[in-house]
N, C-alpha and C positions, 0 to 999 in steps of 0.2 A: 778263452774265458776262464780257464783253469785256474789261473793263478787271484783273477779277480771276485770270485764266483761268492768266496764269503761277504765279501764287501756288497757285492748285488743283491745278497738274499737281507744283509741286513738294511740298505738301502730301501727294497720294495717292502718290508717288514716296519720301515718308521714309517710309510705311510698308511699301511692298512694291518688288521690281521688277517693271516689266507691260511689256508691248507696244503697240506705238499704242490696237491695238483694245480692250485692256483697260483701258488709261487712258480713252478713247472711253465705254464702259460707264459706269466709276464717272463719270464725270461726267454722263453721261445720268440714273445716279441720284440725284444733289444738284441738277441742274434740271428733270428732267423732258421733256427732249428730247434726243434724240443732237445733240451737235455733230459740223457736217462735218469729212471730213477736209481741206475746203479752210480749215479752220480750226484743228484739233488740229495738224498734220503743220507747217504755217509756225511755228507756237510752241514745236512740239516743235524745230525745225529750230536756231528762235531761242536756245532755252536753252542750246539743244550749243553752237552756236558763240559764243557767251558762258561758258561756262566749269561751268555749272549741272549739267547734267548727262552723260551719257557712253550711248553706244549700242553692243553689242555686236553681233556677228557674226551674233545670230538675232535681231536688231534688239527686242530687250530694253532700256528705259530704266532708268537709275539715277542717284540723285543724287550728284554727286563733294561732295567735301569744303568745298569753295566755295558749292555748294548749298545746303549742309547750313546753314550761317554765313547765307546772305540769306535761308533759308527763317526761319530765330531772328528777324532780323532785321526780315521781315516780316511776323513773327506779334508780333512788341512792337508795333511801329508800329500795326498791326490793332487787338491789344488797347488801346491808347489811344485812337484814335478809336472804337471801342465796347464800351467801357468799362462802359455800361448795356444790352450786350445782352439781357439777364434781363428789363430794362425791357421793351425793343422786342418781343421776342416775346412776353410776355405781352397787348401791347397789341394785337397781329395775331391773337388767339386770338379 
């Protein structure tokens, strides 16, 4: 999940705004384990001061407008290298 983990936080961030621990949750639900916060909070930390996304005053995440263009950006890229996802999860059934 390590390598994807920015991608997912901004992913569940373009549908809602959350807070650590609720970004924490939905991620716990698409792997199966909570990720630590020695792990969410450095990424979270990462994207803000990269430009991605913005943290309010009740430490509520959201994605800025910059976000919004790398999340596009790397959800094309995504869908080109798997391309035959339809493939691949029929074949893990």
């Amino acid at each position: 999940m390590k390598g994807y983990l920015s991608y997912l936080i901004l992913w569940i961030l373009c549908k809602k705004n959350l807070n650590g621990a609720e970004i924490s949750r939905e991620l716990e639900q698409r792997r199966g384990t909570k990720p630590s916060p020695g792990t969410i909070y450095p990424a979270l930390k990462t994207l803000k001061n990269i430009g991605l996304i913005t943290v309010d005053d009740q430490k509520i995440y959201s994605l800025t407008d910059k976000g919004q263009k790398e999340l596009k950006s790397a959800c094309k890229f995504f869908c080109q290298i798997f391309y035959d996802m339809k493939e691949m999860s029929d074949f893990c059934k």
